[in-house]
C-alpha positions in Angstrom: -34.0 -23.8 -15.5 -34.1 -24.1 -12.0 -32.4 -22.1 -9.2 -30.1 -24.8 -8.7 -29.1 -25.1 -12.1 -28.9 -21.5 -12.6 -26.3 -21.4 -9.4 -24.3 -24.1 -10.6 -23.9 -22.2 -14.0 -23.1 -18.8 -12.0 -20.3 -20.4 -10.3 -19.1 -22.0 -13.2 -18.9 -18.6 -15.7 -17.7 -17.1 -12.2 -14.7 -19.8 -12.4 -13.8 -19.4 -16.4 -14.2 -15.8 -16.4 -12.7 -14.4 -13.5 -10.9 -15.4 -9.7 -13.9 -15.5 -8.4 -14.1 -17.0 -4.6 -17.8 -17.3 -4.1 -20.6 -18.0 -6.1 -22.7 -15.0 -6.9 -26.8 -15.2 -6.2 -28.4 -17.0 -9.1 -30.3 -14.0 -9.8 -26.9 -11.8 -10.8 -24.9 -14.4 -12.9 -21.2 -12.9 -13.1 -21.1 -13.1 -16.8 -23.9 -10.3 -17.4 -22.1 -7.3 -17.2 -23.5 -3.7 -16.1 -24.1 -0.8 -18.2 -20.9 1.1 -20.2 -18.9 2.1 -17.2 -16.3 4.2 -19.1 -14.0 2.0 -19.3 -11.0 3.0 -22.0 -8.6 0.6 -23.9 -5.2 1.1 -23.0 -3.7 0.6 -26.2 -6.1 3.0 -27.7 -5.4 6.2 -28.8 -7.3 7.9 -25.8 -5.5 5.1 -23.5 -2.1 6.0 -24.7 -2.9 10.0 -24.3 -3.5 9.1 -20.6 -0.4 7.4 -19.8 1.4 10.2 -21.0 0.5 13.0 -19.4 -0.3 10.4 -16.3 1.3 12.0 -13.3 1.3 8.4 -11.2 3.1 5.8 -13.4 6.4 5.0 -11.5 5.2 1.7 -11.1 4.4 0.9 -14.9 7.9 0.0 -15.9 8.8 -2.4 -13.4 5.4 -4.2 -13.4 5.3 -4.3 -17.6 8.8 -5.9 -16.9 8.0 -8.8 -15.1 4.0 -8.6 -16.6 2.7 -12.3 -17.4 -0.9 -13.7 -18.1 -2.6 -16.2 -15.4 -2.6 -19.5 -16.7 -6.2 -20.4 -15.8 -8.8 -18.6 -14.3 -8.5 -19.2 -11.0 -5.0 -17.9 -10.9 -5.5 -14.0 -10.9 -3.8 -13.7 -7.5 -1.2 -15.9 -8.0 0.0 -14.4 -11.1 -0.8 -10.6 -9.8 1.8 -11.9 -6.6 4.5 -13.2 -9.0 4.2 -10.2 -10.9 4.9 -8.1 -7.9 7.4 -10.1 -6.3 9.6 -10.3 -9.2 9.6 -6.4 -9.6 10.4 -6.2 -5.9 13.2 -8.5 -6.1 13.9 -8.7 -9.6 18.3 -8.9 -9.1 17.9 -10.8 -5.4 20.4 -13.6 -5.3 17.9 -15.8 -3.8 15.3 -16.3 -6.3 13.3 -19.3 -6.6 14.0 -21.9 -9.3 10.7 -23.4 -10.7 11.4 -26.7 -11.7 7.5 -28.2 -11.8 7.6 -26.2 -15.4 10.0 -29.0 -16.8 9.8 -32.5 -17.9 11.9 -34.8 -17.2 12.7 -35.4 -21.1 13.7 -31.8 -21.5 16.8 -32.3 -19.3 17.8 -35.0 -21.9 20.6 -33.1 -23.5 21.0 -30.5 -21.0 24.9 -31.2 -19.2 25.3 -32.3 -15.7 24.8 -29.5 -13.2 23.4 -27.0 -15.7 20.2 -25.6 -14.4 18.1 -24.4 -16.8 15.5 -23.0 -15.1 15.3 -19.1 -15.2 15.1 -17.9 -11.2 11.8 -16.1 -10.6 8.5 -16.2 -8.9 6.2 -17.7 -10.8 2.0 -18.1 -10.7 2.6 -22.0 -9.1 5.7 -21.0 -6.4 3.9 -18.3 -5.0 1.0 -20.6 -3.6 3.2 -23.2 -1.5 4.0 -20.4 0.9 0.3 -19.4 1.8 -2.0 -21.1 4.0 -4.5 -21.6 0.8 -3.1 -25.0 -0.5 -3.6 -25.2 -4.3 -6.1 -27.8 -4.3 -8.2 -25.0 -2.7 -7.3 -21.9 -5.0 -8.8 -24.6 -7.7 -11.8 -25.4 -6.0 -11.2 -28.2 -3.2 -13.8 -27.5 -0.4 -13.3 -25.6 2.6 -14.7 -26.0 5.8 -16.6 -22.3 6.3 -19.0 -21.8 9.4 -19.8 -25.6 9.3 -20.3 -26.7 5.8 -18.1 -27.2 2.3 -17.9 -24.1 0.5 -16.0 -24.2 -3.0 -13.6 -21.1 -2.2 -12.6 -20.7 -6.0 -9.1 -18.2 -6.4 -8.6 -15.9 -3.1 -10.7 -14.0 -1.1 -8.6 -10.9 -0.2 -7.3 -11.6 3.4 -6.1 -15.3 1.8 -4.1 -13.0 -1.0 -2.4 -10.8 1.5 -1.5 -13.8 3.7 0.3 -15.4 0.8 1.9 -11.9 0.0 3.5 -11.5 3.4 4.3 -15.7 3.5 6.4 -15.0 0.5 8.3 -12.3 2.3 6.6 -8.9 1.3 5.4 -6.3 3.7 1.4 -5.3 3.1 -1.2 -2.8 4.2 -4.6 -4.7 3.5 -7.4 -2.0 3.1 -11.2 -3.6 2.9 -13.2 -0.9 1.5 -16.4 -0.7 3.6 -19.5 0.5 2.7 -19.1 3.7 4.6 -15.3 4.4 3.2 -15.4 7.9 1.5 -14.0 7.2 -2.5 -11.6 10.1 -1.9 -9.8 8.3 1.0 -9.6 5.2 -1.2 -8.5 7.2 -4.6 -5.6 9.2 -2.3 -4.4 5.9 -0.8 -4.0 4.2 -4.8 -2.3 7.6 -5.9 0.1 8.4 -3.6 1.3 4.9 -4.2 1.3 5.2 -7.5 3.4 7.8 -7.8 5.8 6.1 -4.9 8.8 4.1 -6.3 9.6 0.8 -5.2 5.9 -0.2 -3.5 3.0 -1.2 -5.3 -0.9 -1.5 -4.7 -3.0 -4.5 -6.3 -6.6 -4.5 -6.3 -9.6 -7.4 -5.5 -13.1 -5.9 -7.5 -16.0 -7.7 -9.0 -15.9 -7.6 -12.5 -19.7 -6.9 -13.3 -19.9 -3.8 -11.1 -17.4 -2.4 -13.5 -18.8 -3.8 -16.8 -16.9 -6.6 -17.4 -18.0 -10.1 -17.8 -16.7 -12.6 -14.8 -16.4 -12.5 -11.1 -14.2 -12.0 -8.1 -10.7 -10.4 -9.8 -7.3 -9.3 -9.2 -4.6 -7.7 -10.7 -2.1 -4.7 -10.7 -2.2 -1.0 -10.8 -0.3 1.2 -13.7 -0.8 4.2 -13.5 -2.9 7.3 -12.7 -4.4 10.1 -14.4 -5.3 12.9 -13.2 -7.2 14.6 -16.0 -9.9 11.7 -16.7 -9.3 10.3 -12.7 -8.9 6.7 -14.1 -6.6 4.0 -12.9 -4.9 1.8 -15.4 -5.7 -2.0 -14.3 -3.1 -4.3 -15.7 -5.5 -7.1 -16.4 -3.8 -10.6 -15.3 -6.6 -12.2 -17.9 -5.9 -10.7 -21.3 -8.7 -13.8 -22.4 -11.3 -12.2 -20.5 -10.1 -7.8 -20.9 -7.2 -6.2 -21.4 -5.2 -3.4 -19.7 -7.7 -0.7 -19.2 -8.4 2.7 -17.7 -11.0 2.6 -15.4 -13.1 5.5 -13.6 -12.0 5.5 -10.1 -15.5 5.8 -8.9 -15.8 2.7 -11.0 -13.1 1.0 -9.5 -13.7 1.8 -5.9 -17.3 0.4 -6.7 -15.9 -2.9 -7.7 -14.1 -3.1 -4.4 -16.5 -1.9 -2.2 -17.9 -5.0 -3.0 -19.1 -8.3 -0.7 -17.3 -11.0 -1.0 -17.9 -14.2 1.6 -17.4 -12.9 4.9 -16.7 -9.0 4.3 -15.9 -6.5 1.3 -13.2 -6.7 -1.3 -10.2 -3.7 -1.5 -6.7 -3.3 -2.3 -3.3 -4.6 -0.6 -0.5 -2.0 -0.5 2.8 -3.9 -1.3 6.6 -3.0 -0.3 9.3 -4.7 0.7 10.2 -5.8 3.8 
């Protein structure tokens, strides 16, 4: 195969299996995962031990609340930011009414001036905000330093602009190369264990032995005793809700993607 064909396959496997927003080199495909990187089922019978002596899980209940899986794969931040913003804003009066989820014969027998449609954010209402148009989250060219570049899902400065367009208040934290793993762990616990602010993370799925790209979804929950993270996986196709190492984690993140490294966005409301 040549090194074309082998790209054109990484970017594709990057596409179905993860949010990725650049293709990786044809030498690393992003479906070959790493090594065992101690990565624990949540629903297992370790996983469950975790989340209950877990000291950081005030965020669990709200996001598990509003939790919903990302309708294709390019949709990890999307569906990570209407996750979020509906367990900011869960009772607002001012919800958004999705009505692109309807056709037009399902309002056959519905009576005049009924609305149907449950008010939330959802994975397609989120994007219209952003500067990323839809057509580009799904792989319409971009224009980057001269030439077309297929910018598949968000890189993370996109994802934090469309979090603050949609009204939320952010702390974007790209972790360098240099960035000591204990400032990043502090940042993710003290969040954690904050209620009413959340943190979502951008990490490259092989670095932590998964198959697939680019990613991003949700933090749980914390413990202490095994220093793991609980990752609410937006894709339950690809993994599930997992504990993950925080070494692990932070390697995903520390992570280059495009023009700089991946991280995490701190979310509150404004």
């Amino acid at each position: 195969m040549s090194a074309l064909a082998r790209l054109g396959l990484s970017v594709l496997l990057s596409a179905l299996l993860g949010c990725q927003s650049t293709a990786p080199p044809a030498a690393s495909p992003a479906a070959r995962p790493v090594a065992d990187q101690g990565l624990v089922a949540f629903a297992s019978d370790e996983g469950l031990a975790r989340f209950s002596r877990a000291s950081g899980k005030v965020d669990f209940a709200p996001l598990a609340n509003q939790f919903e899986a990302q309708l294709n794969a390019a949709f990890c931040g999307p569906t990570s930011a209407a996750i979020v913003l509906n367990a900011v804003r869960s009772r607002s009066a001012d919800l958004p009414r999705d009505h692109g989820r309807l056709k037009a014969d399902d309002l056959r027998n519905v009576p005049s001036g009924v609305d149907p449609i449950v008010p939330r954010y959802t994975q397609d209402n989120v994007i219209g905000p952003g500067e990323k148009t839809r057509a580009q989250v799904l792989g319409e060219p971009i224009v980057f330093n001269g030439k077309p570049l297929r910018d598949f899902g968000y890189q993370l400065r996109q994802f934090d602009q469309m979090l603050r367009a949609n009204g939320l208040a952010t702390r974007l934290v790209v972790v360098a190369d240099g960035m000591p793993d204990d400032e990043v762990r502090s940042a993710l616990v003290q969040n954690l264990q904050r209620p009413g602010d959340y943190v979502i993370v951008n990490y490259r799925r092989e670095l932590v032995g998964q198959r697939g790209g680019g990613h991003i979804s949700p933090l749980g929950a914390y413990d202490a005793g095994s220093d793991s993270f609980l990752v609410l996986d937006v894709n339950p196709a690809a993994a599930g809700w997992v504990w993950m190492p925080a070494a692990t984690l932070i390697k995903g993140m520390r992570s280059f993607d495009t023009v700089e490294n991946r991280g995490y966005v701190l979310v509150a409301p404004r």
